[in-house]
C-alpha positions in Angstrom: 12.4 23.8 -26.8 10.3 22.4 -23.5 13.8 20.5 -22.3 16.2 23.6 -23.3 13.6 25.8 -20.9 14.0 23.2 -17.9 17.6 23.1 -18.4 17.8 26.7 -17.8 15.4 27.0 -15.1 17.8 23.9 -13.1 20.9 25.9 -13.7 19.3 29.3 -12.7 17.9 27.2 -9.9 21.9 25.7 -9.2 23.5 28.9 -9.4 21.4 30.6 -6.9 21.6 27.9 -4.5 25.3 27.9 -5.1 26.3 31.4 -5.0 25.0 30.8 -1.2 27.6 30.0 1.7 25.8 26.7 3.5 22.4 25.3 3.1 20.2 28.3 5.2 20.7 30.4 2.5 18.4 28.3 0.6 15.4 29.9 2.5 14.4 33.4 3.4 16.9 35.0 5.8 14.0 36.4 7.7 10.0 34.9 7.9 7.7 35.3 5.0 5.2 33.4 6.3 1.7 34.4 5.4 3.1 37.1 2.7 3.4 37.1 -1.1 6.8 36.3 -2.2 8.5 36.6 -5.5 9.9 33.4 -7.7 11.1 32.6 -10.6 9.3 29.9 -12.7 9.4 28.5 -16.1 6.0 29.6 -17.1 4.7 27.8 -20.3 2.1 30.3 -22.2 0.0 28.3 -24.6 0.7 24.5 -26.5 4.0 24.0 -27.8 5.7 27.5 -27.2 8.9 28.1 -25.6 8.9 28.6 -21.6 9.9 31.7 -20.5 11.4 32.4 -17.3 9.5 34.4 -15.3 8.9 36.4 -12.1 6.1 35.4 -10.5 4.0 35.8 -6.9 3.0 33.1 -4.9 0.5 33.8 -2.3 1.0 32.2 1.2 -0.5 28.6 1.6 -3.7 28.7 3.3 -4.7 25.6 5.8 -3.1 22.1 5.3 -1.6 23.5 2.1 2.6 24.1 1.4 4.8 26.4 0.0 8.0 24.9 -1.1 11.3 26.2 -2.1 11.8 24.1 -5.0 15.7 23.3 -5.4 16.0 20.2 -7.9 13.5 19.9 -11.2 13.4 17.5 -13.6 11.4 16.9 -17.0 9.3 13.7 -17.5 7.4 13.0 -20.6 4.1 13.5 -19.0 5.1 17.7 -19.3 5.5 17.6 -22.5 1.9 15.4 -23.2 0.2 18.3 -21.7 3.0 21.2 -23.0 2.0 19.6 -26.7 -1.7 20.0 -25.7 -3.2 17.2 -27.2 -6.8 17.6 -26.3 -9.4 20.2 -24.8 -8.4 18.9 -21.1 -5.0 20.2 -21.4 -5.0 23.3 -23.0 -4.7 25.1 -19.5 -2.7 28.4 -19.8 -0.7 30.1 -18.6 0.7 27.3 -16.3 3.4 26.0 -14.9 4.8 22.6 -15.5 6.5 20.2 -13.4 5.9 17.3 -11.4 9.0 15.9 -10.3 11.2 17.7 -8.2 12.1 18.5 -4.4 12.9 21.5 -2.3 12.8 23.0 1.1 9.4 23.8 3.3 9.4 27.8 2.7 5.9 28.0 5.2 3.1 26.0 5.9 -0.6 26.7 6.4 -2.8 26.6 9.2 -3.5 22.9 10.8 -0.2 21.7 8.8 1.8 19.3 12.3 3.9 16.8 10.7 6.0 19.0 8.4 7.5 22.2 9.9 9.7 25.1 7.8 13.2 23.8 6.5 12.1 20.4 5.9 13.8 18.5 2.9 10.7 17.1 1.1 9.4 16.1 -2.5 6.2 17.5 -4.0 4.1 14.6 -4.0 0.8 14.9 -7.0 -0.7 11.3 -4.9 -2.7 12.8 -2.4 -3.3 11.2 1.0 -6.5 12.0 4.0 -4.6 9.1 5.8 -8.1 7.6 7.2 -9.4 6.3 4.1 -8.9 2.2 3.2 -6.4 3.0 0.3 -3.9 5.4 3.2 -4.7 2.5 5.6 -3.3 -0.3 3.0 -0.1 -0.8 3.3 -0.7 -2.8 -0.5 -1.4 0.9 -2.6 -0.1 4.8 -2.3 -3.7 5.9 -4.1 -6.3 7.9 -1.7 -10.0 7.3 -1.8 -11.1 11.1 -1.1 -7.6 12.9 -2.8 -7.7 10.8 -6.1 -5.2 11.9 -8.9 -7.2 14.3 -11.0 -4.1 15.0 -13.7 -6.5 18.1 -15.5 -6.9 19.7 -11.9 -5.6 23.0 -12.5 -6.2 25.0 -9.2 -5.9 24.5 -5.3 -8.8 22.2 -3.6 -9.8 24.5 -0.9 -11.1 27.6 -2.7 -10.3 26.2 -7.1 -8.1 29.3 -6.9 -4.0 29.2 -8.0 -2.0 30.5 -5.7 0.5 31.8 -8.7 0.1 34.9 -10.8 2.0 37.6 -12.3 1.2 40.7 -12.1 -2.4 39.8 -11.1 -2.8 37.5 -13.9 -4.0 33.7 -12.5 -1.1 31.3 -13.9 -2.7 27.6 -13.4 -1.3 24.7 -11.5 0.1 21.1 -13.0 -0.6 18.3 -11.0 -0.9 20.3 -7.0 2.9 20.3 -7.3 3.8 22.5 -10.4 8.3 21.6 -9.8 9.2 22.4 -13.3 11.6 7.5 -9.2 13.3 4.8 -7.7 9.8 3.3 -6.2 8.6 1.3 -9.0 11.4 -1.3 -8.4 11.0 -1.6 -4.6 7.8 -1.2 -3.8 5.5 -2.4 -7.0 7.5 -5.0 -8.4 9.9 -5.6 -5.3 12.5 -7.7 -7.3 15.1 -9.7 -5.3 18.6 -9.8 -5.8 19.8 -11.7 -9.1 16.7 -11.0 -11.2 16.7 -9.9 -15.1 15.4 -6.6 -15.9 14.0 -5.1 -19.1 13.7 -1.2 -19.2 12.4 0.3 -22.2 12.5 4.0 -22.3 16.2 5.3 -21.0 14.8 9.0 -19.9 14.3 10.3 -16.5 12.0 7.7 -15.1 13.9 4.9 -16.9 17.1 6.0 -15.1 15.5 6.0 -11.9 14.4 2.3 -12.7 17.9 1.5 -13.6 19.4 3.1 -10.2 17.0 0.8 -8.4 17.0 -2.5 -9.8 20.8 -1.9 -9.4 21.0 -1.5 -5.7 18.5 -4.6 -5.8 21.1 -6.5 -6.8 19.8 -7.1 -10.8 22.2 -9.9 -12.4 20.8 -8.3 -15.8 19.9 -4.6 -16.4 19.0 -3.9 -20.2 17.8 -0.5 -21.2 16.2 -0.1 -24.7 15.9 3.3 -26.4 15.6 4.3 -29.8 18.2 7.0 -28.6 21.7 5.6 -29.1 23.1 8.7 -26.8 21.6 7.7 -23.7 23.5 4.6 -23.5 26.4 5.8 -22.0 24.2 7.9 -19.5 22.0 5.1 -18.6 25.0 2.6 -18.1 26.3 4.9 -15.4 22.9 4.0 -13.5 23.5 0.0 -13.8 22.4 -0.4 -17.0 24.2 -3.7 -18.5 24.0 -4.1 -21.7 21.7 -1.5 -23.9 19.8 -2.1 -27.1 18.4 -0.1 -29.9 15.4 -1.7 -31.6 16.1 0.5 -34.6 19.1 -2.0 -35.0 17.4 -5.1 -35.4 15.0 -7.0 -38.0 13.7 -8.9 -34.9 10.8 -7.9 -32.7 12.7 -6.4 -29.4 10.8 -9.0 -27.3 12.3 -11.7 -29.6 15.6 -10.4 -29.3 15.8 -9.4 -25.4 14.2 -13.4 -25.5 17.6 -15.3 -27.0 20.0 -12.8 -24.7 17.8 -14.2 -21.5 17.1 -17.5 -22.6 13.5 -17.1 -22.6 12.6 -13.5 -21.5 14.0 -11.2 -18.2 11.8 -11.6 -14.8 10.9 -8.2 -14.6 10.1 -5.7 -17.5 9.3 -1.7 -16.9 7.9 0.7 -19.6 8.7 3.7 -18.5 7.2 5.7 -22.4 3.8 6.0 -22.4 3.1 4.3 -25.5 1.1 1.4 -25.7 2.7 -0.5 -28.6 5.8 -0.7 -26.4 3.7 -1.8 -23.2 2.9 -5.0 -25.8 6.4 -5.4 -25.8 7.7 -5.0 -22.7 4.8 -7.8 -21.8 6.0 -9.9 -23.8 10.1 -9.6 -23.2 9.3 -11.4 -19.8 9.7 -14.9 -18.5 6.2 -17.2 -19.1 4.8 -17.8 -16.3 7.3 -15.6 -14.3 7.5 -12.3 -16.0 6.0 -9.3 -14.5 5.6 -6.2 -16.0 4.8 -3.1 -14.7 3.6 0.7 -16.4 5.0 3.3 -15.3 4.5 5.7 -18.8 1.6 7.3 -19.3 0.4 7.2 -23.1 -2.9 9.7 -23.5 -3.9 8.9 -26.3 -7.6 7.1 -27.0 -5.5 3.6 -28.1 -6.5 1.0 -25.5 -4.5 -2.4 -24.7 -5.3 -5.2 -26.4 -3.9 -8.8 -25.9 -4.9 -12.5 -26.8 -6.2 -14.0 -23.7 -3.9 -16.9 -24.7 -1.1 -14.1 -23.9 -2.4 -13.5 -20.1 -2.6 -17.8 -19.4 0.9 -17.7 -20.2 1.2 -16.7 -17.0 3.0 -13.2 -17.7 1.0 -10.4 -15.0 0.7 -7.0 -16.2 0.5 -4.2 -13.4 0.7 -0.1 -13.4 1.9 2.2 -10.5 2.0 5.8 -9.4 5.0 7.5 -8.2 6.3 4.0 -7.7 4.1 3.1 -5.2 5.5 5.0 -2.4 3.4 6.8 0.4 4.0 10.6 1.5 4.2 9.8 5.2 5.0 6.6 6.5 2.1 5.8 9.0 
């Protein structure tokens, strides 16, 4: 039900923007800055129900804050964690979903200098005060003061939303609310000829795929339990896929013999932490990195044999791939 709603909401989204003649359409043809403008946005209205399209107001952005015409949307399992509403911390309704998207600056707030109106840009959730040590690093894309706060569920400056229909608050998701290609460059930055292990073929699995491909990956293997995605995911440089569902083997066991002792760089790309076990072991001893990108919220912790980490295998997680908002 969650992915038929997004699908809608992009093709709603794809007709307006192509009933338009040019890109300027895409915007207001006059200014609506600091005014209340009308959207349309896939609201979703308690756990587990359908999303239903729906007009909405947005207020203006007050200082250092953005409104964006959101033009591309895409669904990642991490909407449909807090859609499900697992636990007390997401059952925050009515709210709109999204975090992975991009658009067009509609208006900006007061004190807002380095992005102006008709900007291409994409929503980041990994806030940056660019002063702290982590914006100074050039080693993380994770702020000191703006940490990631995934149960935040209004604006910082006033813990108001800025969304509502008809008067009625509708809640936030993440600061961006859009309803990666960075993992491979920036976190695990593999070099050309390297073996690569993606388990999970969805969104963020396809963006791996697309990266270690323009990399120049000798080996690209996407598992999925999902037979259909192959010929999708092949499309983005996968090589060879492989469904675990058809062998008696462990999947580390078999992506092992095809590599001749594991890949050099695996990417789970799920959320589950069964598969994270996996993934760590499908690499290379005492070459093999691995690196988290799904995001499993469940209580289950990771557990491994210390034996497991001497072998030399490292184990790292990233957010949006590791890539900064502005280049500084």
């Amino acid at each position: 039900m969650l992915e038929q709603s997004v699908s809608h909401l992009s093709h709603r989204i794809q007709k307006l923007n192509t009933s338009c003649n040019g890109e300027d359409c895409l915007l207001p043809q006059k200014s609506t800055h600091g005014e209340v403008i009308t959207c349309l946005a896939a609201v979703a209205w308690g756990p587990k129900q359908p999303l239903v399209i729906e007009e909405i107001q947005v207020d203006p952005p007050q200082a250092m804050e953005v409104r964006i015409k959101i033009t591309h949307t895409s669904l990642c399992h991490t909407d449909i964690t807090f859609w499900n509403g697992g636990d007390e911390n997401m059952q925050t309704f009515p709210r709109i979903l999204g975090h992975e998207g991009a658009g067009i600056v509609e208006s900006v707030g007061e004190g807002v200098t380095d992005i102006k109106v008709g900007d291409h840009v994409i929503p980041l959730f990994t806030g940056e005060c660019g002063d702290c040590v982590f914006c100074k690093s050039k080693k993380t894309n994770l702020c000191d003061k703006f940490k990631i706060d995934l149960t935040r569920k209004v604006m910082r400056n006033d813990g108001k939303t800025r969304f509502s229909i008809k008067g009625l608050p509708i809640y936030h998701f993440m600061s961006t609310s859009t309803f990666r290609i960075g993992a491979v460059f920036n976190t695990a930055d593999i070099p050309s000829g390297s073996t690569v292990a993606i388990f999970g073929l969805g969104t963020v699995g396809l963006a791996v795929a697309e990266g270690a491909r323009m990399r120049g990956a000798s080996m690209i293997i996407g598992i999925d339990t999902n037979s259909s995605k192959f010929i999708k995911a092949k499309s983005f440089g996968v090589t060879e896929c492989i469904n675990p569902k058809d062998h008696e083997k462990p999947i580390q066991e078999v992506i092992a013999e095809k590599t001749q002792g594991g890949v050099d760089y695996s990417f789970e790309c799920i959320g589950n932490t069964d598969v994270l076990y996996q993934a760590f072991l499908a690499t290379r001893e005492a070459l093999g990195l691995t690196v988290l990108l799904g995001l499993d919220t469940s209580p289950r912790k990771i557990s491994f044999h210390p034996l497991e980490l001497f072998s030399g295998r490292r184990l790292v997680a990233t957010i949006f791939g590791g890539v900064k908002g502005v280049q500084r």
